[in-house]
N, C-alpha and C positions, 0 to 999 in steps of 0.2 A: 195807647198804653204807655206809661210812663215807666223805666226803667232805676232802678235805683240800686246803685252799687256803691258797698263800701268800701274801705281801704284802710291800713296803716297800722293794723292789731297784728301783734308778734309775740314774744317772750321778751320779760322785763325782770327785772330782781325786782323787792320789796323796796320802797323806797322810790322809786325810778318813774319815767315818765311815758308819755305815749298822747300822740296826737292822731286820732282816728275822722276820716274824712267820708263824707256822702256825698254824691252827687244823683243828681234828679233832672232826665233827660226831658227837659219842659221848660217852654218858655213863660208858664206860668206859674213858674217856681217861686215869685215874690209872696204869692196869695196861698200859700201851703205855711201851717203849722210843720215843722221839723222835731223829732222826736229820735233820740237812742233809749233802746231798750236792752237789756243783757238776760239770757236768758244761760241757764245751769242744769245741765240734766237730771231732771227727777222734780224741778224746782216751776214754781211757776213765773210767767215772764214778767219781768219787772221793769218798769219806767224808771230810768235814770235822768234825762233829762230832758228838755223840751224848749223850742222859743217859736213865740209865736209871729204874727203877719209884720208887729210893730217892736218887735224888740223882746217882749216878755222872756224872762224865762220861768224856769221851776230845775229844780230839782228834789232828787229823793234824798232827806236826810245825810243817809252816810257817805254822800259825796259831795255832801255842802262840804265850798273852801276847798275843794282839792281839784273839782272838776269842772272846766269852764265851758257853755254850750255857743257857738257863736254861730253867722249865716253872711255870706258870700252874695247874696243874688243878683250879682252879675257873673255871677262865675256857678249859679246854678249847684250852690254847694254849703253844706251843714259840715262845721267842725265839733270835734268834742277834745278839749285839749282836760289830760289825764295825767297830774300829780301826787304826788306820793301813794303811789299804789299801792294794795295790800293784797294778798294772797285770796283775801275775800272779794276781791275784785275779778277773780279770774271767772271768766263767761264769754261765750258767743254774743259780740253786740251785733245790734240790729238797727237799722234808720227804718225810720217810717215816715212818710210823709202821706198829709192829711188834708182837707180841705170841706168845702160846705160840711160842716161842724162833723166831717167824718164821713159823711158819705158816700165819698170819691177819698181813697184810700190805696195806700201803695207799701208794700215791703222789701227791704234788698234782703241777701241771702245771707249776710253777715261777715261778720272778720270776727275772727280770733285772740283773742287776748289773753294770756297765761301769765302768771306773775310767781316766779319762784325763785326760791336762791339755785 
């Protein structure tokens, strides 16, 4: 069983940053798709960004340019570094990590992210 916990989600003003971390208790963390998702109560969960085995990313639109997804694997760790934040960014993020096209699958419990004045 692979374990995944995240870190680094707090309270930000508008404007402000936040660098949110995953780590994935695996030594075969190089061969995992890494993904943040943010989920909003009432709301359904939404894929924010993703990199895959070779570098790929993606992201969803409205964090193109503000939100950068990067990967660690030697240190067995997904970053999500988080610039000019908005109020519409505040949500439970979540890391997933992923592998044979999904299915071998894993969730952390999340961190918190609140953006307010």
């Amino acid at each position: 069983q692979v374990q995944v916990v995240e870190s680094g989600g707090g309270l930000v003003r508008p404007g402000g940053s936040l660098r949110l971390a995953c780590t994935a208790s695996t030594k075969l963390f190089s061969i995992y798709t890494m993904a943040w998702y943010r989920q909003v109560p009432g709301k359904q969960r939404e894929l924010v960004a993703l990199i895959n085995t070779v570098g790929f990313t993606n992201y969803t639109d409205s964090v193109k340019g503000r939100f950068t997804i990067s990967r660690d694997n030697a240190k067995y760790t997904a970053n999500l570094q988080m610039n000019s934040l908005k109020p519409e960014d505040t949500a439970l993020y979540l890391c997933h990590a992923a592998r044979n096209n999904g299915r071998v699958n894993y969730w952390g419990q999340g961190t918190q992210v609140t953006v307010s004045s």
